[in-house]
N, C-alpha and C positions, 0 to 999 in steps of 0.2 A: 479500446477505451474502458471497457468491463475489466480488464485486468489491472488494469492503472487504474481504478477508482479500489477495485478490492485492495491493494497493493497497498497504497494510502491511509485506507482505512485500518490496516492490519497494522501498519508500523503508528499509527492515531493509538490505536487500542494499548499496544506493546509500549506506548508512553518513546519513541522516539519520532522526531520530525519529520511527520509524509514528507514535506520540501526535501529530501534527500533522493528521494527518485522521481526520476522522472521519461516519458516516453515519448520522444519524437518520433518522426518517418523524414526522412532525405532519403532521394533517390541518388544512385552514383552520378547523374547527371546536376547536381545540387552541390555541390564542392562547396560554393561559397555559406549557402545555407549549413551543411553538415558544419562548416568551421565555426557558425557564427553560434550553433547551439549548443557544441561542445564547450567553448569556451565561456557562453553564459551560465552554463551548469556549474562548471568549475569553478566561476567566479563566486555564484550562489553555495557550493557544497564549503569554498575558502572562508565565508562571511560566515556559513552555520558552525563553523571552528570543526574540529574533531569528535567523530561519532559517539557518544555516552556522556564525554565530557561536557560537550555543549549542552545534554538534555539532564545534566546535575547527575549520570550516573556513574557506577564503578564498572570498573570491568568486569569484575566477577557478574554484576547484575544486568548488564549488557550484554553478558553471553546468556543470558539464563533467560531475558526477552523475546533473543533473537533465537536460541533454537524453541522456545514456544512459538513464535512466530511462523520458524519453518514447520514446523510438527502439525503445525494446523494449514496451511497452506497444502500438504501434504493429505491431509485426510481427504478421506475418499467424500465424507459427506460435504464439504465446502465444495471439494470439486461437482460434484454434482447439483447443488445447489448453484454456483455459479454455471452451470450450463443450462439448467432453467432461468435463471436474468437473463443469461443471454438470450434465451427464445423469447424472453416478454419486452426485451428493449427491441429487437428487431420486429416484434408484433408490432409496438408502439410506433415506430420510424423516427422515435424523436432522438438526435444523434447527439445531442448538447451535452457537456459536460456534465451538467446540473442536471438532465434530467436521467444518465446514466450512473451518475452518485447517486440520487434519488434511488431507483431502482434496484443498485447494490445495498442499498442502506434498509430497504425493505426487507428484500429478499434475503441477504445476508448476514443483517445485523445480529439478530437473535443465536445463530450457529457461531458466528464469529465469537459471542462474548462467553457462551456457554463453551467454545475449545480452549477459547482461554483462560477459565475458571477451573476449567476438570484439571486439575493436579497442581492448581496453583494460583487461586483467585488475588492474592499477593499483586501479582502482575499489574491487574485491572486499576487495583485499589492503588498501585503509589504512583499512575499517572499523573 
């Protein structure tokens, strides 16, 4: 759930729609389930139209979100900082959505906006 709220947050930042991901668990004994989530995702990803386009951008500046997006994802400091949330949401035991966004938004928020800035505060600024 730590990864799905950073996840979120990151494509929040990067000015495209968290609603575009999303993370369930079906187990193979779940068939009916696996079918019903897939297909409400896709129904949901069909309504948000096409990626950049929906979110007013161009391609060019769609690719230029998305490898800020990876580049930060990638750095060594997020990930580590995202394994510290994880040790204080599991301190917590509180397992709620909200209170593990809470936590990522703490913990995260500040690293998150400052990798997005370093080489391109642009970014931040035409969400």
């Amino acid at each position: 759930m730590g990864v799905s709220a950073l996840v979120k947050k990151v494509l929040a930042e990067v000015g495209i729609k968290p609603e575009r991901f999303g993370l369930q668990w079906a187990s193979a004994a779940e068939a009916p389930r696996f079918v019903k989530l897939i297909t409400d995702f896709t129904m949901k990803t069909k309504e948000l139209g096409p990626i950049g386009q929906a979110e007013g951008l161009s391609p060019e500046e769609l690719k230029v979100r998305i490898d800020k997006a990876l580049a930060l994802v990638s750095d060594r400091k997020l990930r580590i900082a995202l394994g510290n949330a994880t040790k204080t949401i599991r301190k917590e035991a509180i397992f709620t959505q909200d209170s593990i966004t809470a936590v990522i938004e703490d913990k995260l928020g500040k690293t998150i906006t400052a990798g997005l800035e370093g080489g391109g505060a642009e970014v931040v600024a035409k969400k």
